[in-house]
KOLFIFI-241028 format. One line per 4 residues: number of its first residue (from 1); their letters; for each residue x, y, z of N, C-alpha, C. Coordinates in steps of 0.001 Angstrom, whole numbers, plus 500000, padded with zeros to 6 digits. Layout:
BEGIN
NUM	A	X Y Z X Y Z X Y Z; ...
end
This chain:
BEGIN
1	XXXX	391117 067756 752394 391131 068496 753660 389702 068679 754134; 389370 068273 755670 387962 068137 755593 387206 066989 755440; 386098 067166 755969 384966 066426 754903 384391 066924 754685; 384015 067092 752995 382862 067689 752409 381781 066632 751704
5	XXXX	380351 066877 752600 379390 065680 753257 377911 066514 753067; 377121 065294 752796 375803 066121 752830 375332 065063 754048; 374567 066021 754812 373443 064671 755879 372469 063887 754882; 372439 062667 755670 371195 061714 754694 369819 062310 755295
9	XXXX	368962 061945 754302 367708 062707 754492 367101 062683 756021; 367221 061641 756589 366814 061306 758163 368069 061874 759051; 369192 062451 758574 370410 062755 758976 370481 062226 760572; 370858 060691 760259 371450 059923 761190 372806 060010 761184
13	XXXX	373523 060208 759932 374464 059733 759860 374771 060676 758488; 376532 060882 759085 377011 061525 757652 377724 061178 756528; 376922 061377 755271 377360 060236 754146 378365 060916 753555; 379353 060083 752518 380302 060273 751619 379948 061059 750525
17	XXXX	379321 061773 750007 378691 062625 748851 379546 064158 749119; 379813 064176 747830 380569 065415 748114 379649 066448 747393; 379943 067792 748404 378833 069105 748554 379354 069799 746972; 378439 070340 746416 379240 070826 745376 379869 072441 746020
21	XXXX	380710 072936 744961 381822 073777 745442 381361 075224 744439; 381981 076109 745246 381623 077796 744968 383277 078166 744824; 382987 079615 745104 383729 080651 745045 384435 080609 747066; 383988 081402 747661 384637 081136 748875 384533 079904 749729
25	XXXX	385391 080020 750611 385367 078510 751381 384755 078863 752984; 383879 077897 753773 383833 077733 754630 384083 076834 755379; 383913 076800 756789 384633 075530 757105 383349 075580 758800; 382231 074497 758428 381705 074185 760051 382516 073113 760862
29	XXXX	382462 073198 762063 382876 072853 763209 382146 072815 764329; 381448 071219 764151 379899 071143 764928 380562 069474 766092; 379544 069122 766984 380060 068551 767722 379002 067140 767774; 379325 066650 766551 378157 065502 765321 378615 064118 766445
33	XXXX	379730 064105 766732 379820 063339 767550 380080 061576 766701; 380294 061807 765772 380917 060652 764710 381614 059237 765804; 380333 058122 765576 381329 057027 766194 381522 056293 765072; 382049 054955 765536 382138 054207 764806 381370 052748 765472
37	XXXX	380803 052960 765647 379652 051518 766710 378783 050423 765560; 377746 049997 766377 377192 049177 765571 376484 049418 764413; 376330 050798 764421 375507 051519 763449 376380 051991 761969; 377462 051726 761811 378408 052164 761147 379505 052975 761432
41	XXXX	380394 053473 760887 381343 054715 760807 380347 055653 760299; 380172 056314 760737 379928 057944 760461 378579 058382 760862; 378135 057162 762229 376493 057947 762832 376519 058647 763771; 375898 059569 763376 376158 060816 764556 375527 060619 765895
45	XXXX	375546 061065 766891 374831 061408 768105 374081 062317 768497; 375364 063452 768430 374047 064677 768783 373615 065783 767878; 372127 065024 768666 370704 065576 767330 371108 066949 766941; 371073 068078 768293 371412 069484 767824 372330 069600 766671
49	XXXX	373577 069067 766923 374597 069450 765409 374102 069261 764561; 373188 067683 763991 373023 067483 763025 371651 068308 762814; 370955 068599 763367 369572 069400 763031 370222 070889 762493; 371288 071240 763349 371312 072738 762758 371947 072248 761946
53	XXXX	373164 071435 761355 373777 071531 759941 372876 071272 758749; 371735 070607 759113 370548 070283 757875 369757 071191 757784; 369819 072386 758262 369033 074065 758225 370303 074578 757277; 371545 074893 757996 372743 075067 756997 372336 074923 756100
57	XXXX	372196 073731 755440 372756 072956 754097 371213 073249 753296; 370460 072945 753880 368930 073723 753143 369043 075058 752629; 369715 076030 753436 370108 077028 752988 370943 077492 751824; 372030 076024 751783 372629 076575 750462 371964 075883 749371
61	XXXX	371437 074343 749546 370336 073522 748512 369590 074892 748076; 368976 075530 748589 368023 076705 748324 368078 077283 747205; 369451 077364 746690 370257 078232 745369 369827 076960 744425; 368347 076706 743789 367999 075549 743375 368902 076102 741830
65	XXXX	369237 075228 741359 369235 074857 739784 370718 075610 739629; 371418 076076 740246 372864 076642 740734 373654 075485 741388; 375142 075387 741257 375945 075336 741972 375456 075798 743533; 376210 075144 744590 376394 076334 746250 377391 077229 745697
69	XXXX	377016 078741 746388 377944 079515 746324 379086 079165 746972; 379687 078623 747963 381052 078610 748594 381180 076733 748321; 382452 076573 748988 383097 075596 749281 382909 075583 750336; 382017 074040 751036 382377 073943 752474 383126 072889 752809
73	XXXX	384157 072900 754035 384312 071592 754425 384050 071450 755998; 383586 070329 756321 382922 069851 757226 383397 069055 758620; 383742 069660 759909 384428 068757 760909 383359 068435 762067; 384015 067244 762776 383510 067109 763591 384285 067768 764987
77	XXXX	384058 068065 766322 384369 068385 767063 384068 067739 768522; 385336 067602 769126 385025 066373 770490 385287 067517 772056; 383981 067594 771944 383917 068514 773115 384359 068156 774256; 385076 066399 775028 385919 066426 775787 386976 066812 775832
81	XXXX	387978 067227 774454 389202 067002 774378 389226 068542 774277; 388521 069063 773359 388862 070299 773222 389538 070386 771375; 388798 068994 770966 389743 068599 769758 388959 069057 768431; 389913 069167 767447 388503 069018 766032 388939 068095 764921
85	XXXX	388058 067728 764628 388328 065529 764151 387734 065528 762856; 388900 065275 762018 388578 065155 760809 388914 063802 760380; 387611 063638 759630 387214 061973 759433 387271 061512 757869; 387940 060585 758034 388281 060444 756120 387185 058959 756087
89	XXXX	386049 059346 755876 385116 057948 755959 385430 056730 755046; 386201 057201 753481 386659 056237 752617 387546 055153 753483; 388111 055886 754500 389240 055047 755356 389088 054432 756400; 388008 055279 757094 387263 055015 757854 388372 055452 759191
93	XXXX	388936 056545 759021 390059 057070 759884 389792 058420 760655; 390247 058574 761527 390057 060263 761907 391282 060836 762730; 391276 062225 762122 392760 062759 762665 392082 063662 763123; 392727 064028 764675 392597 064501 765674 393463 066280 765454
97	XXXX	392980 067260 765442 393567 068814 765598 393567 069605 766429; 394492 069394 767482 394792 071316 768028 393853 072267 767477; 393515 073079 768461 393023 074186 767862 393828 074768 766981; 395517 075179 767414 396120 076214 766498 396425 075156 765051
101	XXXX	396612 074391 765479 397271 073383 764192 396010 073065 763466; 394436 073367 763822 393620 073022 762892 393301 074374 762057; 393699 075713 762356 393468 077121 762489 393890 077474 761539; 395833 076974 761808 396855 077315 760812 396938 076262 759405
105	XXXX	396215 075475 759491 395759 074615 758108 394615 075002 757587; 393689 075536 758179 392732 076321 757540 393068 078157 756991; 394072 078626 757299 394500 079528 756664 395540 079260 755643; 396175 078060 755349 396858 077743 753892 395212 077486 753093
109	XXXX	393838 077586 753840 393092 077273 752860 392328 078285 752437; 392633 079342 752902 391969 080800 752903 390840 080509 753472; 390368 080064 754650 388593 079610 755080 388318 081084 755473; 387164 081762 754693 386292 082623 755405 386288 083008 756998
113	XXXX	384862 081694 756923 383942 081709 757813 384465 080358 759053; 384323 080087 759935 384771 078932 760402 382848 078943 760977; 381944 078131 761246 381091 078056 761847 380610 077287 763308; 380857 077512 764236 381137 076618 765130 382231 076955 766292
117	XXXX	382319 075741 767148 381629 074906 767575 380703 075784 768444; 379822 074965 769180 378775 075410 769827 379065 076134 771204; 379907 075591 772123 380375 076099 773088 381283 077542 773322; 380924 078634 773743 382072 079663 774255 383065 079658 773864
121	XXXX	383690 078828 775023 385253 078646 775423 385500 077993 774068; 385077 076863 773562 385884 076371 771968 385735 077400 771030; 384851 077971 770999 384703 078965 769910 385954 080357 769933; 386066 080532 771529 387114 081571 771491 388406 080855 771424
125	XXXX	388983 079493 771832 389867 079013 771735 390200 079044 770196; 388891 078485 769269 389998 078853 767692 390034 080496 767396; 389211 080894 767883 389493 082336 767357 390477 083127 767989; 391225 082523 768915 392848 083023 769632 394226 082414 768906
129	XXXX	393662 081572 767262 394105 081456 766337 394106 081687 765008; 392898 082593 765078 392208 082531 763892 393795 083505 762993; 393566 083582 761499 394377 083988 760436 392945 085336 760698; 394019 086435 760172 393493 087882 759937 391875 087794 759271
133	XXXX	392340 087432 758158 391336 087020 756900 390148 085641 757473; 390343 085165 758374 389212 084205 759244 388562 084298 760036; 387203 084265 760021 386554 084895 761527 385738 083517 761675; 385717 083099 763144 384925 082255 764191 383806 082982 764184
137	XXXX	382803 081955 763972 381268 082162 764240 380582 081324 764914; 380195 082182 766298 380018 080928 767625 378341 081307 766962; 377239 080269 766735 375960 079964 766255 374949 080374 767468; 375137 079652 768750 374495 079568 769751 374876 079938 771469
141	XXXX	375547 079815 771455 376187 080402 772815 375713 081817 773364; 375196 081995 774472 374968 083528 774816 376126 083836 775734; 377044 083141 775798 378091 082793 776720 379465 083589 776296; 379553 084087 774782 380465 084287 774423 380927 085792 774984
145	XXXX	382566 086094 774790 383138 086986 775331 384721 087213 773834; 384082 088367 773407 384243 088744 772387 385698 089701 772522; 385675 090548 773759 386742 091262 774122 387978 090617 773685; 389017 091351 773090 390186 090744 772806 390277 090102 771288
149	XXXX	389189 089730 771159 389269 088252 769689 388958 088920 768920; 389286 089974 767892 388930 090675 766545 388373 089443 765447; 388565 088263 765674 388354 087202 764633 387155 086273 764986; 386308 086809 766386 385124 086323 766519 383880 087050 766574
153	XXXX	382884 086286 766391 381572 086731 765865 380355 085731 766995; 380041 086934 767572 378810 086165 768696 377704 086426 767988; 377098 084903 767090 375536 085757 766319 374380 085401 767768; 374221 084481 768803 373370 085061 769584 373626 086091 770153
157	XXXX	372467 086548 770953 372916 087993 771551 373095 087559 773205; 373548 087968 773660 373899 087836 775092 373471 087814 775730; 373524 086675 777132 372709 086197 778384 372144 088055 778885; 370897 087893 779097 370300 088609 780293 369960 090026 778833
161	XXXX	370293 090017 777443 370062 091261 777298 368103 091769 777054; 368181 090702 777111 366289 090790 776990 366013 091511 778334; 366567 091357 779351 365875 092382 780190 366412 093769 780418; 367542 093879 779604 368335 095190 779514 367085 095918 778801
165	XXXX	366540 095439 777696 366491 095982 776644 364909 096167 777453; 363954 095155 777704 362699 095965 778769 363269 096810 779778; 363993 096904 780568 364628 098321 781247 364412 099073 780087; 365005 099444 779230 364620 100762 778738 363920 100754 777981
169	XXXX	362669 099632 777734 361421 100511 777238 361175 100951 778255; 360998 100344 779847 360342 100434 780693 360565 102223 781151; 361693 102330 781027 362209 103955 781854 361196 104818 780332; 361738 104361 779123 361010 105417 778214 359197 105215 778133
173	XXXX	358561 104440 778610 357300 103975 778929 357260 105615 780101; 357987 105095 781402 357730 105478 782758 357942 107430 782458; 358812 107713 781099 359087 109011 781385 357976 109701 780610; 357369 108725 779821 356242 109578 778808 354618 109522 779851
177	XXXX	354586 108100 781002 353511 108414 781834 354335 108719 783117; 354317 109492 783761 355213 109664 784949 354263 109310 786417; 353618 109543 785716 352304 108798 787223 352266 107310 787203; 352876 106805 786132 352629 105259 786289 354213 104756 787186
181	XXXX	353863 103265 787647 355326 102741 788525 355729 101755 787761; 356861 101106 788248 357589 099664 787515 357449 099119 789055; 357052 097944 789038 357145 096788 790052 358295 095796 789301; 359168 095261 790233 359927 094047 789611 360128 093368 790627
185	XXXX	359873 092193 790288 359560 090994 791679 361196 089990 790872; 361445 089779 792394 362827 089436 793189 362460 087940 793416; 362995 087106 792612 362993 085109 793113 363962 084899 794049; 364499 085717 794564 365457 085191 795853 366509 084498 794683
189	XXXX	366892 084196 793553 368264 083488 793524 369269 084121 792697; 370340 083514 792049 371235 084349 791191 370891 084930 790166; 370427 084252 789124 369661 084266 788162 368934 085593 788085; 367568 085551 788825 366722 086890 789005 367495 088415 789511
193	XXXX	368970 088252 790967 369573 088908 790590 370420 089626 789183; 370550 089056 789033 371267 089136 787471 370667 089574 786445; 369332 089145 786600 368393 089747 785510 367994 091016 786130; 368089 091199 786938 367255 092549 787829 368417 093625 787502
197	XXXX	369324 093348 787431 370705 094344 787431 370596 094722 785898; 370724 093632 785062 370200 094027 783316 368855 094983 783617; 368368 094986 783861 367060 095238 783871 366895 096990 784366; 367745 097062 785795 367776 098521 785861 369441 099164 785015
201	XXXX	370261 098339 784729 371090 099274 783522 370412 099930 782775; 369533 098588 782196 368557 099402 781006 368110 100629 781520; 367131 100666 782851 366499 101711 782870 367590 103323 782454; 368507 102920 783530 369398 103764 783793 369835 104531 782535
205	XXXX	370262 103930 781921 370990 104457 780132 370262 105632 779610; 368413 105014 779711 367333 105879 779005 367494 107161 779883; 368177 107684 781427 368084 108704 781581 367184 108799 782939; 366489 107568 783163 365183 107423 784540 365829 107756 785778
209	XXXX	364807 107656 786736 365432 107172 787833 364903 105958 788545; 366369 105657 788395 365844 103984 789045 365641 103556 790141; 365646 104797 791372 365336 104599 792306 363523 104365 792798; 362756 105035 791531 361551 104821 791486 361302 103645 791522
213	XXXX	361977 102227 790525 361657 100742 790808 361708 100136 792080; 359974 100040 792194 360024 099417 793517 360152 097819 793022; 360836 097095 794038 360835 095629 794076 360122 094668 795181; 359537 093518 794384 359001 092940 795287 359354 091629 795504
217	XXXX	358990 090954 796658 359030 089195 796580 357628 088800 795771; 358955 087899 794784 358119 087270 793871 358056 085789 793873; 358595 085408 795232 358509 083722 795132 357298 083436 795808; 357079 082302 795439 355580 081338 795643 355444 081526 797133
221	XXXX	356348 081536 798487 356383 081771 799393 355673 082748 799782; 355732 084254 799480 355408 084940 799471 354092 085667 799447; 353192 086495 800408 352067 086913 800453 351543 087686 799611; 351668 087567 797925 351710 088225 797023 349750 088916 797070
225	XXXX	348879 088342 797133 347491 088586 797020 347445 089031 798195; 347892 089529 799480 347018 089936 800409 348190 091674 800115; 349418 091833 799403 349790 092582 798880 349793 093615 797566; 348637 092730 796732 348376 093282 795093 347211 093705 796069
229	XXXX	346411 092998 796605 344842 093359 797142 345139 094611 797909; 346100 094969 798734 345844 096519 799098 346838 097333 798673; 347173 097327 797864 348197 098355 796787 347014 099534 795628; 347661 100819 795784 347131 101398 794783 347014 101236 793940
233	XXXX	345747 101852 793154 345101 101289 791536 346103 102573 790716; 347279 102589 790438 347751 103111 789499 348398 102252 788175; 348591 102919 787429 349275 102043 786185 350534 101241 786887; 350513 100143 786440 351801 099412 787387 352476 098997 785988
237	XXXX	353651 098740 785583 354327 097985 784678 355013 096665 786006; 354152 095390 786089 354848 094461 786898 355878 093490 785955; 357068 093651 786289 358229 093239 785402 358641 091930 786638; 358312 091088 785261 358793 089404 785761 359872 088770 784749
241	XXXX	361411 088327 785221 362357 088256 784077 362938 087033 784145; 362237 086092 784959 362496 084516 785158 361566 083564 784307; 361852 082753 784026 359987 081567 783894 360247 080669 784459; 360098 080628 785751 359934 079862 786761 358375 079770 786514
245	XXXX	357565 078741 786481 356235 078954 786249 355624 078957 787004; 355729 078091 788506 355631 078016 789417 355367 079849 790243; 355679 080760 789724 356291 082239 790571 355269 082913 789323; 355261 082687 788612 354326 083337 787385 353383 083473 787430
249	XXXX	352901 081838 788080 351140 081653 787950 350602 081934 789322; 351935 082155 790737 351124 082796 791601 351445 084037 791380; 351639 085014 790519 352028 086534 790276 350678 086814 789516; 350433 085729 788245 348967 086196 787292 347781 086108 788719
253	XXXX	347842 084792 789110 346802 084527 789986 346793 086156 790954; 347858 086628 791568 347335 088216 792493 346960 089224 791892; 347332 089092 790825 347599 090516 789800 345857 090513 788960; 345061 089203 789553 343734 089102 788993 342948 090121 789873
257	XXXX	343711 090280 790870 343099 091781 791752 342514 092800 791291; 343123 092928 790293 343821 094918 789750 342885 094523 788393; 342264 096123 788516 341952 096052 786923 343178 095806 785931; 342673 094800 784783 343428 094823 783735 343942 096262 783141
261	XXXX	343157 097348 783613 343306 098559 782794 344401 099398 783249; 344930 099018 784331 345658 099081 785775 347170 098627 785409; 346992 097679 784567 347595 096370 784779 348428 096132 783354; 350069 095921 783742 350757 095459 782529 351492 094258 783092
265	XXXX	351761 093433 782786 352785 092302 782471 353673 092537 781647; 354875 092395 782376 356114 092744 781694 357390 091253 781651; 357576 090810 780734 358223 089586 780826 359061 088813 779701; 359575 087832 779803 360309 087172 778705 359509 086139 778329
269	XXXX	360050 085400 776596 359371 085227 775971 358795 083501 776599; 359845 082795 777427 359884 081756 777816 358690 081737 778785; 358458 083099 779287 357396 082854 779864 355633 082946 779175; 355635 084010 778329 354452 083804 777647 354147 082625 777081
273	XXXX	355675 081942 776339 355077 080844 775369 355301 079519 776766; 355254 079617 777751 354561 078597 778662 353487 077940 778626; 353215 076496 778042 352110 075650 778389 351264 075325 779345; 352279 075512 780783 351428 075446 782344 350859 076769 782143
277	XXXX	350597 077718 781834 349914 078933 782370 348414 079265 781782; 347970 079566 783095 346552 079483 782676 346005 080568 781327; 345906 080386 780366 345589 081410 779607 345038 082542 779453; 343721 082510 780519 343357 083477 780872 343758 084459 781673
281	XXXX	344699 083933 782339 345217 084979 783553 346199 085712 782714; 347146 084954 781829 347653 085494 781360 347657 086720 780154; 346081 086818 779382 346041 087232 778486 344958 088393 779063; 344567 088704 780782 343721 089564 780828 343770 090585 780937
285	XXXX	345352 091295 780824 345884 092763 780783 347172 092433 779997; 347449 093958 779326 348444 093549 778202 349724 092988 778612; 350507 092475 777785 351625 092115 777971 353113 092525 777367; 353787 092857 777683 354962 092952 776896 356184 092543 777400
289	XXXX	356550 091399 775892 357888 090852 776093 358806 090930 775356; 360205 089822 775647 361358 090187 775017 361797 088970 773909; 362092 088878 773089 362825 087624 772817 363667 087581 771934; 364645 086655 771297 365785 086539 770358 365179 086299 768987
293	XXXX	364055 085504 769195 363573 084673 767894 362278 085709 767134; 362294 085463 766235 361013 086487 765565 359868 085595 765778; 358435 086465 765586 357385 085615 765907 357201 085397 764332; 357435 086118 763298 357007 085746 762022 357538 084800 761180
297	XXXX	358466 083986 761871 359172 082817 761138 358000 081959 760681; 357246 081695 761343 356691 080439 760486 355581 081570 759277; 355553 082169 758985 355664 083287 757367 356098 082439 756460; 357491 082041 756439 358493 081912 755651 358067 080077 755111
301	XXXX	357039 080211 754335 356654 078426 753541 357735 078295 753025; 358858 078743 751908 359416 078569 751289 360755 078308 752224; 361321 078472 753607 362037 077745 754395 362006 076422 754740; 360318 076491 755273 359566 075395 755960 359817 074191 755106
305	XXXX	359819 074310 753944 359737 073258 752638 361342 073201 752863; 362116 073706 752784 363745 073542 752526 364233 072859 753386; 363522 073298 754939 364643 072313 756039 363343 070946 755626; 362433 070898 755427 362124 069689 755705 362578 068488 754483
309	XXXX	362656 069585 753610 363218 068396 752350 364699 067589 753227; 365379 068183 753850 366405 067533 753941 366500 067200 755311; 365938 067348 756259 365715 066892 757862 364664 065757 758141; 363654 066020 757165 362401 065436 756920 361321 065816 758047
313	XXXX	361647 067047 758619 360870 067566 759489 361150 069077 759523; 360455 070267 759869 360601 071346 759818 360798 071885 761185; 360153 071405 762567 360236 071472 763549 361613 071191 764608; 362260 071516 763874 363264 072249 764465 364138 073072 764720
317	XXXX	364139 073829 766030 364496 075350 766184 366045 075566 765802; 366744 074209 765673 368131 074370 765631 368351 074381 763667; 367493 073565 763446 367742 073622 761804 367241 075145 761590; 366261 075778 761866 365586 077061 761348 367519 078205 761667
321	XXXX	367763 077964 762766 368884 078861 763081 369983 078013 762106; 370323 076998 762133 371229 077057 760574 370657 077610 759606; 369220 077323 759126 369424 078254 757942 369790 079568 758170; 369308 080260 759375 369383 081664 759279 370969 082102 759261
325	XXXX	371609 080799 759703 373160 081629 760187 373918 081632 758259; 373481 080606 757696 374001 080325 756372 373972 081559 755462; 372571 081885 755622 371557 082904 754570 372157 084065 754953; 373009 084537 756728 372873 085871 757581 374657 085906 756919
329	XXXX	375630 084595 756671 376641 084945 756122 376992 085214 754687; 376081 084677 753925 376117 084601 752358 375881 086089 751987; 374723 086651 752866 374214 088376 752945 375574 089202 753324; 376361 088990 753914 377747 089269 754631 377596 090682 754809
333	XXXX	376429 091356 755487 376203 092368 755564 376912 093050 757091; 377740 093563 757196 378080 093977 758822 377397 094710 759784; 376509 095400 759063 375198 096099 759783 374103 095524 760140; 372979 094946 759722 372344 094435 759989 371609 093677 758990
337	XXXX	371069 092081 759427 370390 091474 758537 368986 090535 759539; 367696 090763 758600 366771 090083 759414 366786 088910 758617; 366734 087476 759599 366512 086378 759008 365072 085549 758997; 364711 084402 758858 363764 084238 758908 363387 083740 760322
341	XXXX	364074 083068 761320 364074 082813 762593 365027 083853 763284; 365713 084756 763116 366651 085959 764338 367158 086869 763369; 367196 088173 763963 367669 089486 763681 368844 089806 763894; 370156 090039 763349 371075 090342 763644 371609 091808 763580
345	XXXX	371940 092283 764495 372278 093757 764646 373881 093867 764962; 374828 094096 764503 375768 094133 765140 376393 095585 765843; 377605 094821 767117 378211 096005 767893 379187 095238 767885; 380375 096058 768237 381966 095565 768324 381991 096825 769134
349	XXXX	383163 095742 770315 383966 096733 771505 385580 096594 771116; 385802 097633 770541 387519 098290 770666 388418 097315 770680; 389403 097018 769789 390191 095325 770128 389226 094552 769488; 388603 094163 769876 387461 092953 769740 386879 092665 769047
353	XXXX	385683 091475 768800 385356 090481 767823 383428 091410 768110; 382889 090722 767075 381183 091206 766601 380101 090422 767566; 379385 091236 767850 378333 090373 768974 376888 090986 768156; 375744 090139 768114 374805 090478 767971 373854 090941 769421
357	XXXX	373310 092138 768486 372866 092685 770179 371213 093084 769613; 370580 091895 768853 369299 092501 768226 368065 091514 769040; 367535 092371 769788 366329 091851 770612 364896 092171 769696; 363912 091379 769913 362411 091692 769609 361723 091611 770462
361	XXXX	360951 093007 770415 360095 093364 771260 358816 093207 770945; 357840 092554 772026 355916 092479 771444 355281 092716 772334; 354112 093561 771945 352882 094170 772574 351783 093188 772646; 351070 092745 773732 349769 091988 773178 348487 092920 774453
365	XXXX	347794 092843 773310 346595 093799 773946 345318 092958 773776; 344605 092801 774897 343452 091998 774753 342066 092281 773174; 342394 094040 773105 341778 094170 771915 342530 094377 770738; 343406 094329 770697 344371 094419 769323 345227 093850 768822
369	XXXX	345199 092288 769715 346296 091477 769287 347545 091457 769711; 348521 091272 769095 350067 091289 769144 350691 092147 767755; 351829 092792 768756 352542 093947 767745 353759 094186 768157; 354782 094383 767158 355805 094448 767443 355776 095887 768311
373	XXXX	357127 096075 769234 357307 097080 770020 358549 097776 769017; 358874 098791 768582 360705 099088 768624 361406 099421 770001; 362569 098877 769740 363652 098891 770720 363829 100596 770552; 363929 100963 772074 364259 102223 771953 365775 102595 772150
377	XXX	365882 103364 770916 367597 104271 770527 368125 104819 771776; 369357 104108 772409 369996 105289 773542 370378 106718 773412; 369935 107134 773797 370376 108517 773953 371716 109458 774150
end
C-alpha cells in the first residue's frame, strides 16, 4: 500500500528502496508529478515536491544509527484531476484514488499524519474524509480554510497575517508614544486593500484608535517628495505592506527628507530582503518587519549538512520547510514548537481544524543591528 521510496541523491527521480519502518504511520501526498517518458518510470517534475520531500526525509535520516521512527508511505498527487496516484514502480503501474476511497484505505491503515498535498482546496478535500484518528497537514498554502474540518492542520499561517500582527505592534507602539502617528500608504489595488484592512484589525484589537491612521498614496504616480518635504517632523511609523519595489524605492527615496530620527519603516519581509533596493535608503532609519520564516535558520549547521546530504544542495527553502514540518510532527506538540526554518503556534476555531498563527517580528536599528520584536498578547 503506497510507495515507500527514498529520493536519489540528485532527487530526479523516485527510486525503489524501501524507507525503513517505525512505530506510527504516515502517509505524504505531494504533487512529484511521476511520468513515465524518456527519462524512465518514476522521474519527477516538480522540483518543489521533490525538494520539500528531501528536507522530510533528512529529517527522519537525522535519527542517525536508529531505525525512522514512523512508517511512511509515499503518493503522488495529480493536481488536474484532483486524484492521488499510487505507483507500483516494480510494475511500472499506477492506480488512480478518489479522495474518499484513498482516505478510507488509509484508515484500515491507521495513518496518523497525511502530509500534503500542497494546494487548499486538495488538502481540505481529503480532510472532508479524513478517519477521526487522521489529520491532513496542508505544508504550504496560506490559502487554507480550516472552519468545519476538525481533521485539518494549516502549518503556514495565513495570507495577510503579517500585517495584522504590525497593526498591533503598531497601536501598542502608538499608545506608549501618543505624540507619534502611523502613515500607511495605499497602492491603489486589491492586494494593498486587503493588507490595509489586516493591518487596522490589528490596530483595532490592541484597543487604538484607528481613526488616527492617516493614509496615503503610495504609488509611483504619486507626489510623494513634494508631500514628505512639507509634512511635520514628528515620529511617523510609515507602514508599507506590499513589495512592489517599484512603490518602495520611490517611498525610501521621499522619506530621505525626514530625519532618520523622525523616521520608521514599517514593512514585510519580502520587502527588506529585496535586491533592487538601494541599501542605503533603506537602512537609514530603523525598520521593522514581519515574516513567517526565522532569520536564525541558517544557525542550524547540523540541518544544513542533512538536507544537503540528500538534495545535494542546502539552498532550498522548500527542503528547509520539510524538514521543519517532519521534526514539528515527530515533536507532536499542540502548543507550540520552534523549528529551524518556522515557528508554529497553534489556534483552532470551534468545529474546526489547527492553523498556525506564529509570526516573527524584527527590529533593525542603524546602531544596534537587528532584534527580534515580541508579538504583542491581545488583550
Amino acid at each position: 500500500m503506497g510507495v515507500k521510496h527514498l529520493l536519489t541523491a540528485a532527487c530526479t527521480a523516485l527510486s525503489l528502496f524501501a524507507s525503513a519502518q517505525g512505530g506510527a504511520r504516515w502517509a505524504v501526498v505531494l504533487p512529484f508529478g511521476v511520468q513515465a517518458d524518456s527519462s524512465g518510470f518514476g522521474a519527477t517534475k516538480n522540483a518543489m515536491a521533490t525538494e520539500f520531500y528531501a528536507g522530510f526525509r533528512a529529517a527522519l535520516d537525522s535519527f542517525a544509527g536508529t531505525e525512522w521512527p514512523i512508517t511512511l508511505d509515499v503518493y503522488d498527487f495529480d493536481e488536474a484531476t484532483g486524484q492521488v496516484v499510487d505507483h507500483d514502480f516494480s510494475m511500472e503501474l499506477s492506480r488512480y484514488l478518489s479522495p474518499s476511497d484513498f482516505m478510507d484505505e488509509l484508515a484500515q491503515l491507521d495513518v496518523r499524519y497525511v502530509v500534503g498535498p500542497f494546494r487548499a482546496s486538495d488538502s481540505e478535500s481529503l480532510a472532508k474524509h479524513a478517519a477521526a484518528t487522521t489529520y491532513v497537514v496542508n505544508p504550504v498554502s496560506r490559502e487554507v480554510h480550516t472552519d468545519g474540518l476538525p481533521q485539518l492542520i494549516a502549518a503556514a499561517p495565513v495570507r495577510f497575517l503579517e500585517a495584522e500582527i504590525l497593526g498591533r505592534l503598531a497601536a501598542q507602539d502608538a499608545l506608549v508614544r501618543p505624540k507619534s502617528r502611523t502613515v500607511l500608504f495605499d497602492l491603489g489595488d486589491k492586494t494593498s486593500m486587503l493588507q490595509r484592512q489586516a493591518f487596522v484589525r490589528g490596530f483595532h484589537t490592541m484597543g487604538a484608535d484607528t481613526t488616527k491612521i492617516q493614509t496615503w498614496d503610495g504609488r509611483p504616480s504619486s507626489n510623494l517628495a513634494a508631500r514628505v518635504g512639507g509634512d511635520d517632523l514628528v515620529l511617523t511609523r510609515f507602514v508599507l505592506l506590499d513589495d512592489k519595489v517599484l512603490s518602495a524605492a520611490r517611498i525610501l527615496q521621499g522619506l530621505r527628507q525626514r530625519p532618520a530620527s523622525q523616521t520608521e519603516f514599517w514593512t514585510v519581509s519580502s520587502t527588506v530582503n529585496s535586491p533592487s533596493l538601494d541599501a542605503f535608503l533603506l537602512l537609514r532609519q530603523p525598520i521593522i518587519w514581519a515574516q513567517t520564516d526565522r532569520l536564525e535558520f541558517a544557525q542550524y549547521e547540523n540541518v544544513d549538512a542533512h538536507i544537503a546530504s540528500v538534495l545535494g544542495t542546502s539552498r532550498s527553502r522548500w527542503a528547509w520547510l520539510g524538514y521543519d514540518m517532519a521534526m514539528m510532527l515527530l515533536e507532536n506538540d499542540p502548543e507550540h514548537y520552534t523549528g529551524p526554518r518556522r515557528s508554529y503556534d497553534w489556534g483552532q476555531t470551534p468545529g474546526g481544524g489547527q492553523f498556525n498563527q506564529a509570526i516573527e517580528l524584527y527590529r533593525f536599528e542603524p546602531s544596534r543591528g537587528v532584534n527580534p520584536v515580541a508579538v504583542p498578547a491581545l488583550p
